[in-house]
N, CA, C and O atoms as a Tinker XYZ file with bonds, in Angstrom:
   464  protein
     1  N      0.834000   -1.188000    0.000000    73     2
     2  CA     0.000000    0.000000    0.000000    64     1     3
     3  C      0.879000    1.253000    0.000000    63     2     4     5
     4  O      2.020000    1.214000    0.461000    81     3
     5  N      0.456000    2.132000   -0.411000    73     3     6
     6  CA     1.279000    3.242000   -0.792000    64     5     7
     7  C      1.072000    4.561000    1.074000    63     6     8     9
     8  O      0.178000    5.127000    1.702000    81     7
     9  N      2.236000    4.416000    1.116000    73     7    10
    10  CA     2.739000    5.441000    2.296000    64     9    11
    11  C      2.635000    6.930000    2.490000    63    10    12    13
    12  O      2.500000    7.708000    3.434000    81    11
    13  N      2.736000    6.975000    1.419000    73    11    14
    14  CA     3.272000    8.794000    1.002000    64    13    15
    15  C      1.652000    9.343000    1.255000    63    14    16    17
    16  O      0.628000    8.945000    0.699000    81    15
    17  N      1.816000   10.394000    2.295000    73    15    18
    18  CA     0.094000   11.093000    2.377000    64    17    19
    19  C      0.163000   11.662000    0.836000    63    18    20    21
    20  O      1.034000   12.172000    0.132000    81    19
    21  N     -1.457000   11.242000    0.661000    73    19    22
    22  CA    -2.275000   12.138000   -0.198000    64    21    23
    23  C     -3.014000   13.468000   -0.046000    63    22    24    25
    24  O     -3.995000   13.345000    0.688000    81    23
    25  N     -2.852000   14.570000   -0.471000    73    23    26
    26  CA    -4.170000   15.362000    0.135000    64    25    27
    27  C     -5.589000   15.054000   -0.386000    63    26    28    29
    28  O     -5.915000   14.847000   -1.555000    81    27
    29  N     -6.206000   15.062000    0.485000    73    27    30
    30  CA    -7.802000   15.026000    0.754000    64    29    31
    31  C     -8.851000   15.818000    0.740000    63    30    32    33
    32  O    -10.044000   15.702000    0.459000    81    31
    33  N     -7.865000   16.977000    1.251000    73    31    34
    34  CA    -9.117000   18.230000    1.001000    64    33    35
    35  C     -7.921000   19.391000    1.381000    63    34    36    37
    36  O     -6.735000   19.214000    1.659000    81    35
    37  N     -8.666000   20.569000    1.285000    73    35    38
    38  CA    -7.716000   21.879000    1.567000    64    37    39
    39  C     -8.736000   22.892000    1.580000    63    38    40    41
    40  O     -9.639000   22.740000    0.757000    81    39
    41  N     -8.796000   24.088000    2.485000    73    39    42
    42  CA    -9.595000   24.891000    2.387000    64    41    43
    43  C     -8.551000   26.122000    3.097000    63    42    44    45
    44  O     -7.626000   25.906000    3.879000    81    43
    45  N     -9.009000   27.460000    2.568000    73    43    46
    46  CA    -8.295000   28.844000    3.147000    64    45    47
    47  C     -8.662000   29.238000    4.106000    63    46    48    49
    48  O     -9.875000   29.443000    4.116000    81    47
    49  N     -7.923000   29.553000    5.365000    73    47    50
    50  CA    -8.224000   30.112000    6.198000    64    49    51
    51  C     -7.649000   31.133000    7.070000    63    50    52    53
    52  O     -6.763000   30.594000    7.735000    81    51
    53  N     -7.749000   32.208000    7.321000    73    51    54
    54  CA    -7.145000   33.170000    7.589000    64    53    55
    55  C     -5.810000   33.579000    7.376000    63    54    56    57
    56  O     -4.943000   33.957000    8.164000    81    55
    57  N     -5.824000   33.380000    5.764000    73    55    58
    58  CA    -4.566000   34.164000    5.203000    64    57    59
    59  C     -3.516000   33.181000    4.898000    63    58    60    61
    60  O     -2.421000   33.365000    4.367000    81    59
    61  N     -4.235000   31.752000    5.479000    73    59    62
    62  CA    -3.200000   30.898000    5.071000    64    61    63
    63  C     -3.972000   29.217000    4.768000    63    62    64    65
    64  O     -5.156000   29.432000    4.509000    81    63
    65  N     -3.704000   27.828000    4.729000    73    63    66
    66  CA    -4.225000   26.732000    4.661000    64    65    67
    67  C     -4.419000   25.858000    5.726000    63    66    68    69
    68  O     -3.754000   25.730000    6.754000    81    67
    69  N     -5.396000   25.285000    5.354000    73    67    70
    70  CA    -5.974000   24.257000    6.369000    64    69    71
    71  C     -6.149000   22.694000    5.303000    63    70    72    73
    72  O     -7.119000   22.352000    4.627000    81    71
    73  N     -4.809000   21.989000    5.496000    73    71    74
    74  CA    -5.226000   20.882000    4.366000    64    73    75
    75  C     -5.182000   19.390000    5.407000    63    74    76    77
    76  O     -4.652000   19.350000    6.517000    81    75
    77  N     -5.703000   18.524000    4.892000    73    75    78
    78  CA    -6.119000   16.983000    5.090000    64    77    79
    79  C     -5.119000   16.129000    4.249000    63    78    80    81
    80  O     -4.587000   16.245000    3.145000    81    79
    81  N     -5.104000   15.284000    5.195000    73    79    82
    82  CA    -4.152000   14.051000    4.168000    64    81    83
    83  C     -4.053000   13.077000    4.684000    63    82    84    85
    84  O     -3.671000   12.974000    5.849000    81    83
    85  N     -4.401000   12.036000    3.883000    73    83    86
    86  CA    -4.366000   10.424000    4.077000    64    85    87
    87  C     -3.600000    9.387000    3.812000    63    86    88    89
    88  O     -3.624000    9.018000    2.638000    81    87
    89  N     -2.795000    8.687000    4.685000    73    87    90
    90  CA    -1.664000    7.673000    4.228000    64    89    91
    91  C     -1.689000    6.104000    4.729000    63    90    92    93
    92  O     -2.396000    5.944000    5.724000    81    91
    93  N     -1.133000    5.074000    4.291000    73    91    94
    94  CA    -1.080000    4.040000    4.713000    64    93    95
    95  C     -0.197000    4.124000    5.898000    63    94    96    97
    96  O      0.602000    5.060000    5.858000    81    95
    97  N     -0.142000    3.140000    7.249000    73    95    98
    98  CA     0.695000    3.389000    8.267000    64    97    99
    99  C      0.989000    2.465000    8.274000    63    98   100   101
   100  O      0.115000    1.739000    8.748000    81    99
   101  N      2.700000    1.454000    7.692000    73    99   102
   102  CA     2.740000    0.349000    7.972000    64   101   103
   103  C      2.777000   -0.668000    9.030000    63   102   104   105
   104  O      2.636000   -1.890000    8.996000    81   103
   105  N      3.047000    0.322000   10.154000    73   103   106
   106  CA     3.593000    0.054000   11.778000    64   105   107
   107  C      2.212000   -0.293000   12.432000    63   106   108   109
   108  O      2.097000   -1.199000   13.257000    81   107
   109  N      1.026000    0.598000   11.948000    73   107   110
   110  CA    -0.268000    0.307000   12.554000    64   109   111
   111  C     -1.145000   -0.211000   11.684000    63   110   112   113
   112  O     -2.332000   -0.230000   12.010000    81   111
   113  N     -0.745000   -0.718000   10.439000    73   111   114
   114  CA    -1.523000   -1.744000    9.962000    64   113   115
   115  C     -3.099000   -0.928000    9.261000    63   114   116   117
   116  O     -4.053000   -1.581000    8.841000    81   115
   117  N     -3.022000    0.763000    9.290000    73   115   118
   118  CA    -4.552000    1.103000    9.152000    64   117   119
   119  C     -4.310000    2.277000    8.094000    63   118   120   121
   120  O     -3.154000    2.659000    8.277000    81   119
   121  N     -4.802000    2.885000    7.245000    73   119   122
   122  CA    -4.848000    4.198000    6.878000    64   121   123
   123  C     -5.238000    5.156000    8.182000    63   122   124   125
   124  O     -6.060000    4.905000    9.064000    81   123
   125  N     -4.338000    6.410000    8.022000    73   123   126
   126  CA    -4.503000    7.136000    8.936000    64   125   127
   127  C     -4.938000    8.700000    8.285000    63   126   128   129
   128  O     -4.899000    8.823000    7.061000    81   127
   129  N     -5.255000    9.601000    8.941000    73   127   130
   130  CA    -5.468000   10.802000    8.425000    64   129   131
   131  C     -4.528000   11.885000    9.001000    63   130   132   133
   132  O     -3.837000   11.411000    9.903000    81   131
   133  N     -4.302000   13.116000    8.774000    73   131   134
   134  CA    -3.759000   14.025000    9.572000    64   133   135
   135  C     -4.174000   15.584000    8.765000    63   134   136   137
   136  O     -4.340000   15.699000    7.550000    81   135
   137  N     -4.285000   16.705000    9.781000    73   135   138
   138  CA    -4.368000   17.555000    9.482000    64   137   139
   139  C     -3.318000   18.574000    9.533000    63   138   140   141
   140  O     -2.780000   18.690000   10.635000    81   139
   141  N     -2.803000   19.522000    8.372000    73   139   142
   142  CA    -1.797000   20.507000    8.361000    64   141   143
   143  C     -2.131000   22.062000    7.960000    63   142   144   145
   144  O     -2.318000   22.531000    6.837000    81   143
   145  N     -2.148000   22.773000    9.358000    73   143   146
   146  CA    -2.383000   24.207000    8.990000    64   145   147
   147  C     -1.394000   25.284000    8.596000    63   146   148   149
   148  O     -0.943000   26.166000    9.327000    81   147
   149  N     -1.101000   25.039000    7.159000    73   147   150
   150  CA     0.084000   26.468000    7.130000    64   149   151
   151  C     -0.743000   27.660000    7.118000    63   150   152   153
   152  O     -1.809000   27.921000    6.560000    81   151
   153  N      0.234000   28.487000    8.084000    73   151   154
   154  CA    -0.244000   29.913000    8.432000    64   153   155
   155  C      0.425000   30.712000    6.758000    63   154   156   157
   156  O      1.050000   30.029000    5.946000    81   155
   157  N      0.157000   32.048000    6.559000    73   155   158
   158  CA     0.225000   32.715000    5.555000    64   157   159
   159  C      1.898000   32.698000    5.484000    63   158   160   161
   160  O      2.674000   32.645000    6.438000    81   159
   161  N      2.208000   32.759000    4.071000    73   159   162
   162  CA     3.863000   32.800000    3.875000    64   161   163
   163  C      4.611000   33.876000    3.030000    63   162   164   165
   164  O      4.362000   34.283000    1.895000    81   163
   165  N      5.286000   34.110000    3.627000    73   163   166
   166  CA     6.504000   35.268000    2.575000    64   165   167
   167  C      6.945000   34.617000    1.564000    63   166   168   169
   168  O      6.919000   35.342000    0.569000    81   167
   169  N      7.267000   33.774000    1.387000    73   167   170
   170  CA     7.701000   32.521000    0.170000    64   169   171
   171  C      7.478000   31.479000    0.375000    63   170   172   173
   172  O      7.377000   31.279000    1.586000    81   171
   173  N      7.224000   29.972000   -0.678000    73   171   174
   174  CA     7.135000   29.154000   -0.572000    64   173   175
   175  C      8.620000   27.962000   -0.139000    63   174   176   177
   176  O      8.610000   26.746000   -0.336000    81   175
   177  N      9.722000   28.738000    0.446000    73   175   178
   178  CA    10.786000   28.203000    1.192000    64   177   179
   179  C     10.959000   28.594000    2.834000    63   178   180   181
   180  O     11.942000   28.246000    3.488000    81   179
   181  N      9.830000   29.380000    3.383000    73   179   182
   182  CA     9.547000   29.903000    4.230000    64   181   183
   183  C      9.608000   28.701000    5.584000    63   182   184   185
   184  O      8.670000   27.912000    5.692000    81   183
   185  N     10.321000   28.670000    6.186000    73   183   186
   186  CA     9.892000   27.776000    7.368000    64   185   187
   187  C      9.120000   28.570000    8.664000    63   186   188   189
   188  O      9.117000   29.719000    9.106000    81   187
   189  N      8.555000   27.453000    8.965000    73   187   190
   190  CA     7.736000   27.705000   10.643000    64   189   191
   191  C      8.198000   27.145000   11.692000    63   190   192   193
   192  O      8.985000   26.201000   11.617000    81   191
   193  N      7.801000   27.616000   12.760000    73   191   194
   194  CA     7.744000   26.700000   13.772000    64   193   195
   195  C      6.333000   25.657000   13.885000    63   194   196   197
   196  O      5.340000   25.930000   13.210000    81   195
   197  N      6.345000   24.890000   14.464000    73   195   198
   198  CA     5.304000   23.535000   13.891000    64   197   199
   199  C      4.847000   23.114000   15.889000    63   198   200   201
   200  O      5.593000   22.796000   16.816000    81   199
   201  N      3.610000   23.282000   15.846000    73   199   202
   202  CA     2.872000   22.799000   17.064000    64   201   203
   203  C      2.695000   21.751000   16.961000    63   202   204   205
   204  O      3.034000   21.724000   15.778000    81   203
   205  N      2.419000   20.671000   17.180000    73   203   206
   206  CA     1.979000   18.925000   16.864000    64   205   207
   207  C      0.509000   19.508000   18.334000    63   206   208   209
   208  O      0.469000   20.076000   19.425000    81   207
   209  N     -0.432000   18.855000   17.321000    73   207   210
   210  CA    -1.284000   18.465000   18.969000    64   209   211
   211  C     -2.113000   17.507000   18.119000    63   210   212   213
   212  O     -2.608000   17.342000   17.004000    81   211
   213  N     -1.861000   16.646000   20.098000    73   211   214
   214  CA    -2.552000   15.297000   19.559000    64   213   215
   215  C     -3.346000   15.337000   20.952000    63   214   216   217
   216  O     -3.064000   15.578000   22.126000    81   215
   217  N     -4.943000   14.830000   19.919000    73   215   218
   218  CA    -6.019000   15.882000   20.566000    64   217   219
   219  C     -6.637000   14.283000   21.884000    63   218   220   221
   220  O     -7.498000   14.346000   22.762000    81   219
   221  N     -6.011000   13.412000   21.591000    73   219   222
   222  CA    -6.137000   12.075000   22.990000    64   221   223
   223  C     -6.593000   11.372000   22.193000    63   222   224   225
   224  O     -6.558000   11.595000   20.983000    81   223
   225  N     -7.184000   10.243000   22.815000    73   223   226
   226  CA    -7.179000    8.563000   22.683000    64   225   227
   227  C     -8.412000    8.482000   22.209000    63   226   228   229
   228  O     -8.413000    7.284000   21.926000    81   227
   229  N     -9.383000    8.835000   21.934000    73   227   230
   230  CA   -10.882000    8.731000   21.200000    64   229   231
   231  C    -11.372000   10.280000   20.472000    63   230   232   233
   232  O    -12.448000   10.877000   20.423000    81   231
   233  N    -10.094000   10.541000   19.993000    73   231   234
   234  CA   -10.383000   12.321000   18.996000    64   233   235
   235  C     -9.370000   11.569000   17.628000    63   234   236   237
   236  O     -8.457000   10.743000   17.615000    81   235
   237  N    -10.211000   12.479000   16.404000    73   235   238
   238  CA    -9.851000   11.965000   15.256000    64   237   239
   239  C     -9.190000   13.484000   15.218000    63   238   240   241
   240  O     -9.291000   14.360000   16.077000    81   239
   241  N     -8.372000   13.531000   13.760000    73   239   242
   242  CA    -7.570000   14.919000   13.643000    64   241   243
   243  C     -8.828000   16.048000   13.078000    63   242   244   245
   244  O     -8.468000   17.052000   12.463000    81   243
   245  N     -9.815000   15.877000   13.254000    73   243   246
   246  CA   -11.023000   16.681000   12.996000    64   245   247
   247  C    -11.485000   17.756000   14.091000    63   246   248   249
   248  O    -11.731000   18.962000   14.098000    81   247
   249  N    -11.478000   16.740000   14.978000    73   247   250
   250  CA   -11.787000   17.618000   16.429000    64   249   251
   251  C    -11.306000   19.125000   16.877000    63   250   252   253
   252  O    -11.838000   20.235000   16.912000    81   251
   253  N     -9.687000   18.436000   17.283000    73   251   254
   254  CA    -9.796000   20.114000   17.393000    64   253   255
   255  C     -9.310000   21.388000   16.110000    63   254   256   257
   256  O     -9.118000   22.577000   16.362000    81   255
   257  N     -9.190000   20.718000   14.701000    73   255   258
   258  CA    -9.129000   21.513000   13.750000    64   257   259
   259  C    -10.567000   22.089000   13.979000    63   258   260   261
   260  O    -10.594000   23.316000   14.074000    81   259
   261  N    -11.541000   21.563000   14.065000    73   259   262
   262  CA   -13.030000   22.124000   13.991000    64   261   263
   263  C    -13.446000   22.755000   14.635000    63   262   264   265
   264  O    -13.980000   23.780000   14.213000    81   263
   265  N    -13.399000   22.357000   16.443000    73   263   266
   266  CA   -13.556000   23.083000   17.598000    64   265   267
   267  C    -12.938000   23.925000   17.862000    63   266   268   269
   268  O    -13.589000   24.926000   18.161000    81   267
   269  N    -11.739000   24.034000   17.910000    73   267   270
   270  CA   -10.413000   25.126000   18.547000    64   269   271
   271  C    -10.305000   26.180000   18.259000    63   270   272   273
   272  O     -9.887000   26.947000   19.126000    81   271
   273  N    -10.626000   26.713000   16.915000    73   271   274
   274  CA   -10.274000   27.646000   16.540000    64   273   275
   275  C     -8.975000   28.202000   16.189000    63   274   276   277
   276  O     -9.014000   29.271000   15.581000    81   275
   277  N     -7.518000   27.565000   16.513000    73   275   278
   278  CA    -6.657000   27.284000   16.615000    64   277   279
   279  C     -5.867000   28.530000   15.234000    63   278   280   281
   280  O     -5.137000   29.506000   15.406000    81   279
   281  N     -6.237000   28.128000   14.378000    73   279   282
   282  CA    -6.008000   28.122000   13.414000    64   281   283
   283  C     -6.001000   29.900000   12.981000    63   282   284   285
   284  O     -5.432000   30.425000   12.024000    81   283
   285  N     -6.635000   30.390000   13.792000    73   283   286
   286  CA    -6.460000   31.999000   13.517000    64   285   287
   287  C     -5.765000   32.787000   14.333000    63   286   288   289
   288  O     -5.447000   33.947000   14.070000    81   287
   289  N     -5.348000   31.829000   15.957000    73   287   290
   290  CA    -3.600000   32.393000   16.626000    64   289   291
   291  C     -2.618000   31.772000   15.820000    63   290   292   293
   292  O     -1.573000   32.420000   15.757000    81   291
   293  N     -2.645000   30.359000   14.973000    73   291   294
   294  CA    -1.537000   29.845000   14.269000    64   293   295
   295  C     -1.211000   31.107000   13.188000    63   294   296   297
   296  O     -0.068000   31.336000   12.793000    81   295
   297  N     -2.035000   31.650000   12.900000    73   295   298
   298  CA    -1.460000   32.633000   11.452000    64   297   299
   299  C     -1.455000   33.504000   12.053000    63   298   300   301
   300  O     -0.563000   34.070000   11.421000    81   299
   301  N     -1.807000   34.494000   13.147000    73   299   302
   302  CA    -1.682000   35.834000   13.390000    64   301   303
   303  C      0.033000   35.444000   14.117000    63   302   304   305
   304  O      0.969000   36.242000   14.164000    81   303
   305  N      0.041000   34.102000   14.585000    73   303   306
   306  CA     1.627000   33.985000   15.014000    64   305   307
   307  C      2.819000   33.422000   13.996000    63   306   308   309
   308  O      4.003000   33.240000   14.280000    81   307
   309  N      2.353000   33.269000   13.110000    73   307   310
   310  CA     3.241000   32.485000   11.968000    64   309   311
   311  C      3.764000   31.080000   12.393000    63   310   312   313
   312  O      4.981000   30.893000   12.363000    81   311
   313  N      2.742000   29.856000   12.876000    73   311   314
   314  CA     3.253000   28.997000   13.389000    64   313   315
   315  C      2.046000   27.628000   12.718000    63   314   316   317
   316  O      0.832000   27.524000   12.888000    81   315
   317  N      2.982000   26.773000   11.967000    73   315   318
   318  CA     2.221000   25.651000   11.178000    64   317   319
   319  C      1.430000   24.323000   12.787000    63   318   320   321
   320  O      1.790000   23.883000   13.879000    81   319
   321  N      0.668000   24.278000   12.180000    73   319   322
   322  CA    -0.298000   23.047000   13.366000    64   321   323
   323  C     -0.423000   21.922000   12.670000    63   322   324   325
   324  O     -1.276000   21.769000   11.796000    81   323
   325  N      0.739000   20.731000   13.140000    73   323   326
   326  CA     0.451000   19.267000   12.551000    64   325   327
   327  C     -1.066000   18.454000   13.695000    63   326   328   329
   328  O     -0.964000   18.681000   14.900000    81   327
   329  N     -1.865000   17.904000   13.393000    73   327   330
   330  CA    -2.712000   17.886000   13.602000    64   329   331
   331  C     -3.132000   16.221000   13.548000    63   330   332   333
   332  O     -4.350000   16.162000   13.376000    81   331
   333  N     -2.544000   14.881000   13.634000    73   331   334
   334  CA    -2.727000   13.910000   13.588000    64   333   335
   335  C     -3.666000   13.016000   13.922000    63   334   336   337
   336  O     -3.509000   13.065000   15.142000    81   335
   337  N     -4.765000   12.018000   13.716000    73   335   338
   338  CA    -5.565000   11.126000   14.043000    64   337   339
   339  C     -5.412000   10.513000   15.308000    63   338   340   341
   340  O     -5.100000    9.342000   15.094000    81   339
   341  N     -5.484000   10.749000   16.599000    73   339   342
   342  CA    -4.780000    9.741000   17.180000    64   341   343
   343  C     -5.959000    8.523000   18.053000    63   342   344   345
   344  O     -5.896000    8.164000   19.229000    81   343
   345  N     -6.880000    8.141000   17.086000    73   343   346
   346  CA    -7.645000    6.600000   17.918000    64   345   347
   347  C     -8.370000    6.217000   15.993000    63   346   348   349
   348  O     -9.525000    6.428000   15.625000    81   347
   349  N     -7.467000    5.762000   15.324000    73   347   350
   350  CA    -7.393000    5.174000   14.030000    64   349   351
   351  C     -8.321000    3.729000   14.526000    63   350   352   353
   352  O     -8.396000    3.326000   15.686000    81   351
   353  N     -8.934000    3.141000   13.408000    73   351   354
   354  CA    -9.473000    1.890000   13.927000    64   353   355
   355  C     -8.924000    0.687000   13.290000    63   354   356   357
   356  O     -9.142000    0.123000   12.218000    81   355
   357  N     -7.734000    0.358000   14.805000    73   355   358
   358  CA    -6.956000   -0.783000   14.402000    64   357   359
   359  C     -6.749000   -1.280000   15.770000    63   358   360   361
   360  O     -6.808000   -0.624000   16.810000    81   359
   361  N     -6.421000   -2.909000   15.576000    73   359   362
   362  CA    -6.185000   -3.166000   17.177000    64   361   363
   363  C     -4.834000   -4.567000   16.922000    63   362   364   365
   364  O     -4.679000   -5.444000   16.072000    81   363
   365  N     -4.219000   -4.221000   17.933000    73   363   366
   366  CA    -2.782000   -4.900000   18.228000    64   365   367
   367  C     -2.671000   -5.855000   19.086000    63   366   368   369
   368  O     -3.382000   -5.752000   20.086000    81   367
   369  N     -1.712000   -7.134000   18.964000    73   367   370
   370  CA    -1.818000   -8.383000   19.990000    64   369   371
   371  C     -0.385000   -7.707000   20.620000    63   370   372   373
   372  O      0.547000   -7.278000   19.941000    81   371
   373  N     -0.442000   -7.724000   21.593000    73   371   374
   374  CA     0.919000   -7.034000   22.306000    64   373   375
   375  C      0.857000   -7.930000   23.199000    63   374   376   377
   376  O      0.003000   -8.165000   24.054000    81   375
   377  N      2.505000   -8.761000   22.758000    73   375   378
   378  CA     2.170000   -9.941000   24.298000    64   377   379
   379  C      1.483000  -11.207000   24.117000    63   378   380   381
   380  O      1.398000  -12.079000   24.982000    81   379
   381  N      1.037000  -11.257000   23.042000    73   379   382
   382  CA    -0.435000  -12.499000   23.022000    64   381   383
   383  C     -1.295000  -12.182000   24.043000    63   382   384   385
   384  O     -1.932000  -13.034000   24.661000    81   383
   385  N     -1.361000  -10.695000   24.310000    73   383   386
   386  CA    -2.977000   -9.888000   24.582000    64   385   387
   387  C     -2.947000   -8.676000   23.287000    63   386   388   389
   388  O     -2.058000   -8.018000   22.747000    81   387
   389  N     -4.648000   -8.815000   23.115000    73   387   390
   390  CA    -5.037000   -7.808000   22.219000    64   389   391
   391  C     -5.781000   -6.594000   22.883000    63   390   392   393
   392  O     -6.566000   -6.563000   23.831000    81   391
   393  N     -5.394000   -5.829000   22.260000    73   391   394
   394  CA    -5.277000   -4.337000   22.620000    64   393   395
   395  C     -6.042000   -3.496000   21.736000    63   394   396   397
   396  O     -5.972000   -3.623000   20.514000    81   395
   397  N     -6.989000   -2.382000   22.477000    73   395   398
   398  CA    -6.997000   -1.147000   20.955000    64   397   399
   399  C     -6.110000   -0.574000   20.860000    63   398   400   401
   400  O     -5.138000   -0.834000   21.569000    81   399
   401  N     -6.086000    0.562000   19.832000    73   399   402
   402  CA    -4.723000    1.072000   19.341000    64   401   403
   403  C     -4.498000    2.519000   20.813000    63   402   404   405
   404  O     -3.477000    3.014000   21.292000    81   403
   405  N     -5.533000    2.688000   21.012000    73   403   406
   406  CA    -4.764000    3.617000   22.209000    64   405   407
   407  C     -3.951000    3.078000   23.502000    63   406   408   409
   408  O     -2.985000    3.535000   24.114000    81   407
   409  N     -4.698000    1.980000   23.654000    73   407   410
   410  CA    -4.029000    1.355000   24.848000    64   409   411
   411  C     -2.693000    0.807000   24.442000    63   410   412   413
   412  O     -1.935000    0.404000   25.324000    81   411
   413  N     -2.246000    0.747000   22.832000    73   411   414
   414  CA    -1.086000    0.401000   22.225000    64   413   415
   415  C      0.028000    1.459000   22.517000    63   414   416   417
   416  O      1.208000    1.170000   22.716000    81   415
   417  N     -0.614000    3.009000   22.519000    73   415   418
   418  CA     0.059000    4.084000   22.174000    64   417   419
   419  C      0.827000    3.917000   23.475000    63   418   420   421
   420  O      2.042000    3.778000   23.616000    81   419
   421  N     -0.042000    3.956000   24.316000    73   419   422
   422  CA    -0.023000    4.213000   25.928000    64   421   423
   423  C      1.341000    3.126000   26.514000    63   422   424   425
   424  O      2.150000    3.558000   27.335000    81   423
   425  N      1.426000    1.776000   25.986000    73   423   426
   426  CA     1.842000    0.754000   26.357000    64   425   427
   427  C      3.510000    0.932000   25.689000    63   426   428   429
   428  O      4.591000    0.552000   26.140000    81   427
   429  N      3.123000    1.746000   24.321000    73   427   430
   430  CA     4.322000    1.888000   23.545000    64   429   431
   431  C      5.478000    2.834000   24.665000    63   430   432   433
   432  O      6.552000    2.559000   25.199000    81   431
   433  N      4.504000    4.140000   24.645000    73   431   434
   434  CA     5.286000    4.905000   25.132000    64   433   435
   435  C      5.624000    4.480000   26.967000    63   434   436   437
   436  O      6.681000    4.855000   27.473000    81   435
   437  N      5.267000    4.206000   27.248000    73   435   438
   438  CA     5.951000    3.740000   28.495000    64   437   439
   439  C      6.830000    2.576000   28.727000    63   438   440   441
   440  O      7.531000    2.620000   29.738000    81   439
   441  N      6.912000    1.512000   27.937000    73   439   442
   442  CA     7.051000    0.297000   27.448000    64   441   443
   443  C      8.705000    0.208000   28.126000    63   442   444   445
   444  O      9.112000   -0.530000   29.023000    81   443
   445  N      9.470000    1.281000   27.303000    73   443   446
   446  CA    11.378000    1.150000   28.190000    64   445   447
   447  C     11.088000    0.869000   29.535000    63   446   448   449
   448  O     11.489000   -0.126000   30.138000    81   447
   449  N     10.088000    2.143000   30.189000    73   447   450
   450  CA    10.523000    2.475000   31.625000    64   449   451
   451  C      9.594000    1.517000   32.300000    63   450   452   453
   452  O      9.735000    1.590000   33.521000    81   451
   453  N      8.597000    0.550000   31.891000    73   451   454
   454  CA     8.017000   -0.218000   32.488000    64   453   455
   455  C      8.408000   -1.736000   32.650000    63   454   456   457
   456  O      7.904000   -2.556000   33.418000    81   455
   457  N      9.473000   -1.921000   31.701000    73   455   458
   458  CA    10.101000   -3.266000   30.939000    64   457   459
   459  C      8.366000   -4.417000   30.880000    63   458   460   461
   460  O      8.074000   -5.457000   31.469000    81   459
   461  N      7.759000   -3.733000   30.090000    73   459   462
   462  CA     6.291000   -4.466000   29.272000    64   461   463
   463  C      7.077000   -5.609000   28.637000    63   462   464
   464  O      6.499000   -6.440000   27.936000    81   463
């Protein structure tokens, strides 16, 4: 299956973009989505600084692009918002126990300091 996000949608928003994009995740076995807000640019070599928010364990990358409002301090500050899926619908045997994918995330990231 092909890796590389696609865009999905794109719409303008305060002076700058609000786009969607969909990719295969080979690690989680699911297509995933993510959202990317570039704020308005002086050139198209322009870098930002980049917020990641990952909105918890049963929010798709819709949520808080939709709710937050986010997106009109990201451009009045010149700062891009990666915006990721994070409760995709996939589930993992970790252990020879099966898991949903949040309780995966959860298990991942603690996993060194817990010796799981």
């Amino acid at each position: 299956m092909e890796t590389k996000p696609a865009e999905i949608s794109s719409s303008k928003m305060f002076g700058g973009y609000n786009k969607r994009y969909k990719h295969f995740s080979p690690t989680l076995g699911c297509s995933m989505t993510f959202h990317i807000y570039f704020p308005p640019s002086p050139s198209s070599s322009h870098k930002f600084p980049v917020l990641y928010w990952l909105s918890g364990l049963t929010c798709t990358d819709e949520n808080f692009i939709t709710k937050s409002g986010a997106q009109r301090a990201a451009s009045r500050e010149g700062v891009a918002l990666i915006v990721p899926d994070t409760s995709p619908n996939a589930s993992f045997n970790y252990k020879s126990r099966t898991y949903t994918h949040e309780v995966f995330i959860l298990l991942n990231a603690i996993r060194a300091t817990c010796n799981l």
